[in-house]
Structure formats: C-alpha cells, structure tokens
C-alpha positions in Angstrom: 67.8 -21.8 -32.5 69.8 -22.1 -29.3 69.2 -18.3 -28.8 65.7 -19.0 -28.8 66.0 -22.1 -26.6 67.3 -20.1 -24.0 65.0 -17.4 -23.6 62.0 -19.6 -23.4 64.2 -20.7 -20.6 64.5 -18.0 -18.8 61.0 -17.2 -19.0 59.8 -20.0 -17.9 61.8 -19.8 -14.9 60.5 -15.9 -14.5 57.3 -17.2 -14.1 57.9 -20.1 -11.6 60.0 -17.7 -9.0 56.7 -15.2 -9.4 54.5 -18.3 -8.7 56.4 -19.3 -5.5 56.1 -15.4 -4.4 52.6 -15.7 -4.0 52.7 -19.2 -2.9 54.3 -17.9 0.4 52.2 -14.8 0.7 49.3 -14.7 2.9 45.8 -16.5 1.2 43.7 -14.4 -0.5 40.5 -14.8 0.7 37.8 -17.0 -1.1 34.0 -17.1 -1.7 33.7 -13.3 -0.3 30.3 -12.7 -2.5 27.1 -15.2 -2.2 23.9 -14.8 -3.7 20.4 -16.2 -2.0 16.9 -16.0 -2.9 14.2 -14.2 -1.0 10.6 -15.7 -1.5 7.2 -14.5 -0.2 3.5 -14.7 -2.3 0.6 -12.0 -1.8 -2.9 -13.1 -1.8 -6.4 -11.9 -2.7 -8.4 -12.5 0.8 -11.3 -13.2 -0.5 -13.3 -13.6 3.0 -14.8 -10.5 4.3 -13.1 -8.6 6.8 -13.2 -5.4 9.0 -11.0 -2.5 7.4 -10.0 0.4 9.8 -9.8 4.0 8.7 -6.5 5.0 6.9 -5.4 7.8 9.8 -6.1 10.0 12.0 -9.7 10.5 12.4 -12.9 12.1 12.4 -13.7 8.9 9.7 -15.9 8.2 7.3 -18.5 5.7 8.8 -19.8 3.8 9.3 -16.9 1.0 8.6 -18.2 -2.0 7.2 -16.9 -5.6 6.2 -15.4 -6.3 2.5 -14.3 -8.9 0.0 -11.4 -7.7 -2.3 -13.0 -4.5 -3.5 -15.6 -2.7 -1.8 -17.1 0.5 -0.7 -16.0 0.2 2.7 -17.9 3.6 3.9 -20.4 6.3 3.2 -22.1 8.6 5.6 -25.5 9.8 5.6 -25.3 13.3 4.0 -27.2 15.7 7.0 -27.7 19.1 6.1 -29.2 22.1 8.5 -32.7 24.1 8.6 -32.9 26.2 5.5 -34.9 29.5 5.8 -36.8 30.2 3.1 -36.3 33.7 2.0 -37.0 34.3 -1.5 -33.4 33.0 -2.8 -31.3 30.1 -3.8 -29.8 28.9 -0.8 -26.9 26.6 0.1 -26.1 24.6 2.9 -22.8 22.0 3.9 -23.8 18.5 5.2 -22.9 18.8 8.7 -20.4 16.4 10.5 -22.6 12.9 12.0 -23.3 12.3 15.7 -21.9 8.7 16.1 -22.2 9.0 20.3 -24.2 6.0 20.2 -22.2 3.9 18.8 -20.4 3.0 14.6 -23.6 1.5 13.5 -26.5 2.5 10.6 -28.4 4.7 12.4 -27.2 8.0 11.3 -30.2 10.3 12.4 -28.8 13.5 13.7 -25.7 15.9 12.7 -23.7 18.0 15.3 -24.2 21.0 15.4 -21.6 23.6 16.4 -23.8 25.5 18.5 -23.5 22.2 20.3 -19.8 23.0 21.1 -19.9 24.6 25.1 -16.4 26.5 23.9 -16.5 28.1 20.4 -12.9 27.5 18.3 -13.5 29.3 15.0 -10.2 27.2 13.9 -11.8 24.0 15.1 -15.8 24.9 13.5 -16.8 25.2 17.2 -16.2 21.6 18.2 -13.9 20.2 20.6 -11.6 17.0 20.3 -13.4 15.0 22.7 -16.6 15.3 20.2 -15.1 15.1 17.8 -14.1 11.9 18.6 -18.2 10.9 18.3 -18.7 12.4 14.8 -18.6 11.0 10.9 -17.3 13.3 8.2 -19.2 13.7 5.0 -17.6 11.1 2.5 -16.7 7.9 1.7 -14.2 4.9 1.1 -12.9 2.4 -1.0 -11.1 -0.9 -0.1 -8.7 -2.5 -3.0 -7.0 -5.6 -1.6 -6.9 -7.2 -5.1 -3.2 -6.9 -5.6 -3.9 -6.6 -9.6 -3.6 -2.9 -9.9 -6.6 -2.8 -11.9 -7.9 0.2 -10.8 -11.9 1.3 -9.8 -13.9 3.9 -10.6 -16.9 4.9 -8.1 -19.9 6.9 -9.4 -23.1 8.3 -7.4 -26.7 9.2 -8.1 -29.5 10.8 -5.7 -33.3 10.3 -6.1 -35.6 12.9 -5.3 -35.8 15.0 -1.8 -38.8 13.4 -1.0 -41.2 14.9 1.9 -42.2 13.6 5.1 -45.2 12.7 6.7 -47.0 15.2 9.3 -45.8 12.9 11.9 -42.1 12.9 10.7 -41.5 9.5 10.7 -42.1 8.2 7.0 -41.4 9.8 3.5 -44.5 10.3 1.6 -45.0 8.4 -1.7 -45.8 9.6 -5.0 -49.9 9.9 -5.2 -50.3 10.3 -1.2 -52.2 13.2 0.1 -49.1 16.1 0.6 -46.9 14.5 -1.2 -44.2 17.3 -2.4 -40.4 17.0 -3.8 -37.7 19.4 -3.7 -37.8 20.9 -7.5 -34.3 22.2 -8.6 -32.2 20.9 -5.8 -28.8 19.4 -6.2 -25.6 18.5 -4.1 -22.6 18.9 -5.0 -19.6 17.0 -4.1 -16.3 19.6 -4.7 -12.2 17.8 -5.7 -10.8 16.1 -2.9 -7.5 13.8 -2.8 -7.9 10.6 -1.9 -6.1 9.6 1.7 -4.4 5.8 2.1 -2.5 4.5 4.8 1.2 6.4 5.2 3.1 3.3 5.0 1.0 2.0 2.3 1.2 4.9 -0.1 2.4 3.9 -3.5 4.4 6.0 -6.0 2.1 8.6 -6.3 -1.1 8.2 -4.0 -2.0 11.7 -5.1 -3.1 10.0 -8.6 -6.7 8.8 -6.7 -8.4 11.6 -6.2 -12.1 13.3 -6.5 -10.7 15.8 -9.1 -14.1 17.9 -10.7 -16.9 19.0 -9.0 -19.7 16.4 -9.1 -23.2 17.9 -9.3 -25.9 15.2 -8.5 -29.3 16.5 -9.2 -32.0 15.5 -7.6 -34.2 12.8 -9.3 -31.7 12.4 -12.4 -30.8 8.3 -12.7 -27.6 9.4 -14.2 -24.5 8.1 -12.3 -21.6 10.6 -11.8 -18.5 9.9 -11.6 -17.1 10.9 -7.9 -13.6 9.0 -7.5 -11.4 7.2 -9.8 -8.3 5.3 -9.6 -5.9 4.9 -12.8 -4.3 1.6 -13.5 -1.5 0.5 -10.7 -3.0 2.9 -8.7 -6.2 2.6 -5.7 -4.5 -0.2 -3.9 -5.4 -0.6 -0.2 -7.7 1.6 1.5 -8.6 4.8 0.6 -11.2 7.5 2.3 -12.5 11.1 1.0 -13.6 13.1 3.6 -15.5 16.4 3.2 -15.5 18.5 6.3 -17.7 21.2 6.9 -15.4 23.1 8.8 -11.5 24.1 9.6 -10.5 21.4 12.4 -7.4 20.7 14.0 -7.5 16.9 15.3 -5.0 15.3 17.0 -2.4 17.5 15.4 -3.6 17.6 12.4 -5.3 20.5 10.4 -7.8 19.5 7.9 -9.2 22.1 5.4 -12.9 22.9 5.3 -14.0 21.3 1.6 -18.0 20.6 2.0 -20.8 18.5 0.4 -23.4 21.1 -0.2 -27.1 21.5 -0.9 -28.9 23.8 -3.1 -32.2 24.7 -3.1 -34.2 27.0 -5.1 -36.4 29.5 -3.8 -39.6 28.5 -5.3 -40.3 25.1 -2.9 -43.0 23.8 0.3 -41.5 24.3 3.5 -40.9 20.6 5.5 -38.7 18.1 5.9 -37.4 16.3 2.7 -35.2 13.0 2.4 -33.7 11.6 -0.6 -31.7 8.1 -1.1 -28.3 8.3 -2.9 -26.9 4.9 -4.6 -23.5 3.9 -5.0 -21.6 2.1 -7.8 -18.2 0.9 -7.8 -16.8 -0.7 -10.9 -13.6 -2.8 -10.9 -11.7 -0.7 -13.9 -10.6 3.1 -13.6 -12.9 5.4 -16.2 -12.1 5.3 -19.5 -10.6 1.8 -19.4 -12.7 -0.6 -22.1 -11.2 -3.8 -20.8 
C-alpha cells in the first residue's frame, strides 16, 4: 500500500510543476471566434411604380406602371406593305418609331430605307435612331418575392379593314367591310432577359421556348412566355428584332414576329387587336 501511496505522489506533483509551466507562459488568447446576426425583411410593394427596361436598349415599350405582377410592356406589332402576287407571303413586324415621345401612340414603324447610311450588320439603322425605336415584344414584372411563377398567353382578333378614309376600322355589316382570311402571326423561341445583377440560378429557365402561331380571329389563348416555380422574379423583357443590330456594344440576333397572308385576299389596309393574359402560376401548375 505504501508503494501505491507513493506513486499517486509523484503524480500529483507531475501534474502541479506542468500546471505552473503554463502558468508562467504567455496567455493564450480568449474569445477569438463570435457569432452575430444579420437581419433584413423583403416586401411585396404593392403601390404601382415605374419599372425601367432590364439593359441595354432598343426596349420594349411603351413602359408602364405595375403592382406586384404585371405586364409591364407590349408594342404595337407594325408590319410593311405586302404586294400581292399570287402567293403566301410573310412579313416581320418592323422596329416602332418612338421619336415623339414613350407614350401609346404607336402609329408608324421605321423603316430601313429610312437609314441615310445602310449597315447590313445593323438592318440599315444607325445608333442614334435607334435610340427612338421599340422592338417587337414584351415584358413581365414579378416583384412578388414568392417565387410562384407566371405564365403569359396571347390571342389576336381578326385583321379587320379600314375605312376609305383610313382613319377607322370597318365593322362587321358596314358597306366594304373585309377581313384578312387565313392570316396568322407567329411569335418564334426567345429567352427571356432580366437585370444582370438580378439573374437568379438559372434566368435561362424563362423563356419563349415554341413557336406560337396566333391565328387571326381564333379566341384561343396561346401560351407565349412561362416562368417555372422559383423562377420569373424581377423584370423580364422578350424582344423580337427584325434585324441583326449592334447597339451600344452589343449584338442582338435577328428573331422576328411575322405575318402571313394568303394569296387569296382584298387589297387595303387591315388592323387587328391582340389581348394579353397573365396568370400568377407557371403552366401546368393546378394550384
């Protein structure tokens, strides 16, 4: 038992000549890690407000105000004289002469014959007009912050014909009433563009993706633009240029809205109204 005494002994005096050690060593420091908080809440705006297009432009346009969710643009689809020559013919809504200002009254396209120097890489048009034009398209503005989705669809009525004087459509039943039989436009796939800082995972996931062929007079809806669950946040715009352009340093791709007609219709000038429909869910979504 005295063996035994003794080595407790000795260890316990081990341990107190290593605890004075570190007891004259320099401190070792204390609270070197901390943990705080950081705190912030997004809102829904729910007032209406001015959006601004997502980049470079020529826009969509005009811009209008919002809520939450909202079709924030569409542009008056303007397509050229068609010569009637026996044939189906097809023609590209033609960019929008905004000179007089971002308002309704959308009455007249630019032409590129309009352009006093001809760029085949730029459709004909310089910078300077085509800082006065709207694209062919449209936008959608998601400010929700529920990642919900949308889905927008489109329908046009029929290419109606106007008056002698050119100022009002004709209705059905009035003496030289006429409608364009056959016709159709056709919207082709388009990706979706959103702010650069404001892209998401992938922004590519909103997109136009099949062609959309809205015949004339059919009530049907078709779907145009969709945006999947945790995707369409922010703003987004779908443009449709009628020509190769190089804006600003940037080089958009020519990707049209186009016309068809058949041969067998009355020479004049036709007008049709297209309606819009946004709903708050992507397609295919039964919630």
């Amino acid at each position: 038992m005295k063996n035994v005494k003794l080595v407790s002994a000795a260890a316990l005096f081990a341990v107190a000549i290593i605890g004075g050690q570190v007891a004259n060593a320099a401190p070792r420091p204390q609270d070197v890690k901390k943990e705080n908080i950081s705190r912030v809440e997004l809102k829904a705006d729910e007032n209406e407000k001015i959006i601004t297009p997502p980049d470079v432009g020529p826009p969509t346009g005009p811009y209008v105000s919002v809520g939450v969710l909202g079709i924030t643009s569409t542009t008056n689809l303007l397509f050229p004289e068609i010569k009637l020559t026996g044939k189906i013919e097809t023609v590209n809504a033609q960019y929008v002469d905004a000179s007089k200002g971002k308002t309704e009254k959308q009455d007249t396209y630019l032409s590129p014959l309009l352009a006093p120097k001809p760029n085949l890489d730029s459709g004909g048009f310089s910078e300077s007009q085509l800082d006065k034009v709207f694209v062919p398209g449209y936008s959608v503005t998601d400010t929700r912050g529920t990642g919900q989705g949308w889905h927008l669809t489109a329908s046009i009525g029929n290419f109606e014909k106007f008056a002698a004087d050119g100022k009002n459509v004709l209705q059905e039943g009035e003496e030289g009433y006429r409608k364009l039989k056959g016709a159709f436009v056709t919207f082709p796939p388009v990706k979706g563009i959103t702010v650069k800082e404001a892209t998401i995972e992938n922004p590519n996931n909103v997109a136009a993706g099949v062609n959309a062929v809205l015949k004339a007079g059919d009530p049907n809806a078709v779907s145009l633009a969709n945006a999947p669950v945790e995707e369409g946040r922010g703003v987004w715009e779908f443009r449709y240029d009628p020509y190769k352009i190089t804006y600003k340093g940037v080089t958009r791709t020519k990707n049209p809205v186009t016309l068809t007609v058949p041969a067998d219709n009355y020479a004049g000038a036709y007008q049709a109204t297209m309606t819009w429909n946004l709903a708050d869910a992507p397609v295919g979504d039964n919630a």
